[in-house]
C-alpha positions in Angstrom: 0.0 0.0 0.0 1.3 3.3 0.2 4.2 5.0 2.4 4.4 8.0 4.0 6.3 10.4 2.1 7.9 13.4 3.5 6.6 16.7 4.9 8.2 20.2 4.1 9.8 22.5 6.1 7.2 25.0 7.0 5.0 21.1 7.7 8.2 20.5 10.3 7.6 23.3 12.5 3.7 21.4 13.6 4.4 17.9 12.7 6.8 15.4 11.7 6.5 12.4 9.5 5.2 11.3 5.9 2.0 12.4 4.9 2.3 9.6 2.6 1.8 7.2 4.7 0.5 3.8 3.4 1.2 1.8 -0.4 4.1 3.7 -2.4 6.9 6.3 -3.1 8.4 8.2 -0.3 8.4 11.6 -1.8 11.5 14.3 -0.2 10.7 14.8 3.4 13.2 16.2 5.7 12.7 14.1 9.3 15.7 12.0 9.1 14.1 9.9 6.8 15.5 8.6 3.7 14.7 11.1 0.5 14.1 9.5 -2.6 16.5 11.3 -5.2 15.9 11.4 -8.9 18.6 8.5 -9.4 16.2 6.1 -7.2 13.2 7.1 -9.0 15.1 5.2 -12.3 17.0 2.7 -10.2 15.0 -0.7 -10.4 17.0 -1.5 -7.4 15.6 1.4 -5.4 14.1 0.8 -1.6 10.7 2.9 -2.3 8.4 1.6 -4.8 4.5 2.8 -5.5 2.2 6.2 -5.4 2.8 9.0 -3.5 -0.6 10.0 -1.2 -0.2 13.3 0.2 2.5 15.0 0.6 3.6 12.4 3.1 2.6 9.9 0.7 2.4 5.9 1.6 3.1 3.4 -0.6 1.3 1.2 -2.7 3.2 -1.6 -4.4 3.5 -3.5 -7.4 3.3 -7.4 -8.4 2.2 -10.6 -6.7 4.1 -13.7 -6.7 2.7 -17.0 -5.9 5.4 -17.6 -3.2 3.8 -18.3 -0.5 7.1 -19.8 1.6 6.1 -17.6 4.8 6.8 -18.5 8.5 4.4 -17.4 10.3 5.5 -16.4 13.8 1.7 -16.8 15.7 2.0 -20.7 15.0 5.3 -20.7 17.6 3.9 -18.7 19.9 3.3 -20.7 24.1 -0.2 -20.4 24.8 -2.1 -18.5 22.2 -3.2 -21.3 19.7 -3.1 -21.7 16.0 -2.7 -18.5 13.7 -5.5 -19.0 11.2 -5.1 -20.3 7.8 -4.7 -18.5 4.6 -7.4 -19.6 3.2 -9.6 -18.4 6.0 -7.7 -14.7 5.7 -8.6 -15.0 2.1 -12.4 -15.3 2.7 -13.4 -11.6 2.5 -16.9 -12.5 3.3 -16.4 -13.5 6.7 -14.8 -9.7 7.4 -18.0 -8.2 6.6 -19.0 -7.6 10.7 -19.8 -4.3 12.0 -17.8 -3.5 15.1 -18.9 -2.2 18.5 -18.9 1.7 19.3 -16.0 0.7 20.8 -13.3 -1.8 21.8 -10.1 -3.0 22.8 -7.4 -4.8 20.8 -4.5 -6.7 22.6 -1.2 -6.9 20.4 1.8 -9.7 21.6 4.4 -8.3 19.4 8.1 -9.3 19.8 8.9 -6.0 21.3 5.9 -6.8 24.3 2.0 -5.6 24.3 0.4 -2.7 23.5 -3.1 -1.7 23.4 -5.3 -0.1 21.1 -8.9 1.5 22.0 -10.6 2.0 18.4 -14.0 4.2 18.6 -16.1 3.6 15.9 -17.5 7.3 15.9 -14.0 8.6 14.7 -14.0 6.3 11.3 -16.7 3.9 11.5 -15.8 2.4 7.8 -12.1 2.2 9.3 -12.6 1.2 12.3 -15.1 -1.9 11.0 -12.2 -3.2 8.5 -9.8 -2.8 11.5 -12.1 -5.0 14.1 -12.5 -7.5 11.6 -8.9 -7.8 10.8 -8.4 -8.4 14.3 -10.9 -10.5 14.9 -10.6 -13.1 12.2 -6.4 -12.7 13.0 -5.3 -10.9 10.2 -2.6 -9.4 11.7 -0.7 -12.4 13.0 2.8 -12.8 11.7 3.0 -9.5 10.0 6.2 -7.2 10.5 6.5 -3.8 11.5 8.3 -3.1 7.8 8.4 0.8 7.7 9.6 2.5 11.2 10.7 6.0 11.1 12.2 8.1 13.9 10.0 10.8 15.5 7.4 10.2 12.8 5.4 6.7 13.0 5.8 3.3 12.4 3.7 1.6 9.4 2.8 -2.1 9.2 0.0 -4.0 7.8 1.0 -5.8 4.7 0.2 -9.8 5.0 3.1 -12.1 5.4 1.5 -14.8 3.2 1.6 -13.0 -0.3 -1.7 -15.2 -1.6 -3.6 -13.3 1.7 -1.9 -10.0 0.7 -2.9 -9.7 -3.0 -6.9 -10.9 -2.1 -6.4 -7.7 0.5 -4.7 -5.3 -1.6 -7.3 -5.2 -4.1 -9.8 -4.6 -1.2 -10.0 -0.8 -0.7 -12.7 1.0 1.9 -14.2 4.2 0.9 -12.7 7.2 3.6 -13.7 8.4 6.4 -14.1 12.4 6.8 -11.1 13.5 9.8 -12.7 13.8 13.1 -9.5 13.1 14.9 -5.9 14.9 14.5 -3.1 12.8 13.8 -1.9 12.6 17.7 1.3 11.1 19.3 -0.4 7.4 20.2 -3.1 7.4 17.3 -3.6 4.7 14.6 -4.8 5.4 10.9 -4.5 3.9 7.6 -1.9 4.5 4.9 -3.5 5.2 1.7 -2.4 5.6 -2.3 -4.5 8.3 -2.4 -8.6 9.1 -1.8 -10.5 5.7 -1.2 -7.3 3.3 -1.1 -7.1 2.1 2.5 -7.2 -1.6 3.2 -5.2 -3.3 5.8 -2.1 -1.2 5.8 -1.7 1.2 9.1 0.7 3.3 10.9 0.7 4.8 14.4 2.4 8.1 15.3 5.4 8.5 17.3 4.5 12.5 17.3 2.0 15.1 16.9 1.4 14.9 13.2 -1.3 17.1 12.5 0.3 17.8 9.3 -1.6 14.4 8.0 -4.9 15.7 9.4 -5.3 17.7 5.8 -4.8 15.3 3.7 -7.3 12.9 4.6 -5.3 10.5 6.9 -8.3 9.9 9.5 -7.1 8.8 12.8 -9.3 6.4 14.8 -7.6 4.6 17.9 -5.3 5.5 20.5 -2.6 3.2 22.0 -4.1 3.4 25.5 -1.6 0.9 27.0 2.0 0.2 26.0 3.0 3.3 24.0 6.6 2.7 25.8 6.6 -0.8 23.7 5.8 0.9 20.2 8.4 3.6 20.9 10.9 0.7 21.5 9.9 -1.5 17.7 13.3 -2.0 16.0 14.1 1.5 14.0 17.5 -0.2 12.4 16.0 -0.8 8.8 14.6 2.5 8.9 12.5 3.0 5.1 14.8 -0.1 3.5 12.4 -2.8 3.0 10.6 -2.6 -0.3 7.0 -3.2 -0.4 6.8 -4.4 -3.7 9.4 -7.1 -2.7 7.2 -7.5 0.7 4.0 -8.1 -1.5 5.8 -10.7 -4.1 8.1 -12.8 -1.3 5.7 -11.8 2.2 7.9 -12.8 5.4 10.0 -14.9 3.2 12.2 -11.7 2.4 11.4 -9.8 5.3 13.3 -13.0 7.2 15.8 -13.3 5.1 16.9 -9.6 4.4 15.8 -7.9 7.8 16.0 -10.9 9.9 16.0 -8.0 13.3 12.5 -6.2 12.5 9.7 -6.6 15.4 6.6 -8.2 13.9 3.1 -8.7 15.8 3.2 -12.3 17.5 -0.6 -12.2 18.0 -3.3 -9.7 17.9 -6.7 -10.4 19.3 -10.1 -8.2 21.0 -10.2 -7.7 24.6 -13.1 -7.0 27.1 
């Protein structure tokens, strides 16, 4: 999906981060993260692949392979039962359920728990795709891919590459902004109006900057902001999402074998 591109300077002075954030290009932002020059936009070797949203734009990537050679880190984890199956992920049907007003999601991630509150009035067309991707397990196995100093930290593309093409083609109308980009909040990265699907970031600062261009916050990490602030930051922007799309975990394992993924993420009471 897309990836948060870059704000400008006079966007620096209220808030940091991509306003891109979601399915493709990183376009030149100035927050320590990694500019895309015009020798990467013609090198087919180049780290940032996809559309620019906004002018922190998030990326939305290319081709699917049929590789589906993905560990998946829920089945090995004590105590919380089977990850569910790919074909079950695949079955858009059964994420069709409208969530609560509000609720509570529980993520086990391999940097320790966190907890989101998602309130349905913020983005109720958001915030139903995101209780159903909890709820049916989407989010098992998945790595945080895209972590960016002071800015956020993006994850959401599947691991198993035949579950990430069924989702990528599965976009949700948006939802109008009723809730500024805050340090702590979740929302979707985008390729532009109407594009979100699974992919998501939450903000390491106040990045109101995003508010304007559509980016529609709708939870808050209420418990365990300390853990999100800690998710490995070493592989900054490198992974490429095209790559993550075609190869899922597979690449993600063998080429950035030190990112923090999401062990298990389920609803709470």
């Amino acid at each position: 999906m897309t990836v948060l591109a870059c704000a400008s300077d006079n966007d620096r002075d209220t808030t940091d981060g991509d306003s891109s954030i979601g399915q493709g290009d990183v376009s030149s932002v100035d927050f320590g993260v990694r500019t895309q020059t015009d020798a990467d936009r013609n090198d087919p070797d180049a780290k940032v692949d996809g559309q620019i949203s906004g002018d922190v734009g998030i990326m939305r990537d290319g081709g699917i392979s049929n590789d589906a050679s993905v560990s998946m880190d829920a089945n090995h984890a004590p105590d919380m039962g089977a990850a569910p199956s790919a074909e079950s992920l695949r079955d858009v049907a059964s994420f069709q359920a409208q969530a609560p007003p509000s609720f509570r999601a529980l993520f086990t991630t391999s940097a320790g728990e966190f907890t989101v509150e998602a309130r349905r009035a913020l983005a109720p067309l958001g915030v139903d795709r995101f209780y159903n991707l909890v709820r049916n397990g989407y989010f098992d196995g998945i790595r945080f891919f895209r972590v960016v100093p002071n800015f956020m930290v993006q994850f959401g593309i599947h691991g198993d590459p035949s579950v990430s093409a069924i989702w990528r083609q599965e976009t949700i109308l948006d939802d109008p902004v009723m809730q500024s980009n805050l340090r702590g909040f979740l929302t979707y990265a985008t390729a532009g109006p109407n594009t979100r699907t699974t992919q998501l970031f939450i903000n390491f600062s106040n990045n109101g900057f995003l508010d304007r261009d559509g980016f529609a916050a709708f939870g808050e990490i209420v418990d365990g902001m300390e853990v999100v602030d800690s998710i490995n930051a070493q592989y900054g922007e490198s992974p490429n999402q095209s790559l993550i799309q075609q190869r899922g975990n597979a690449y993600l394992e063998s080429d950035f074998p030190e990112l923090d993924y999401i062990i298990r993420a389920r609803l709470v009471e």
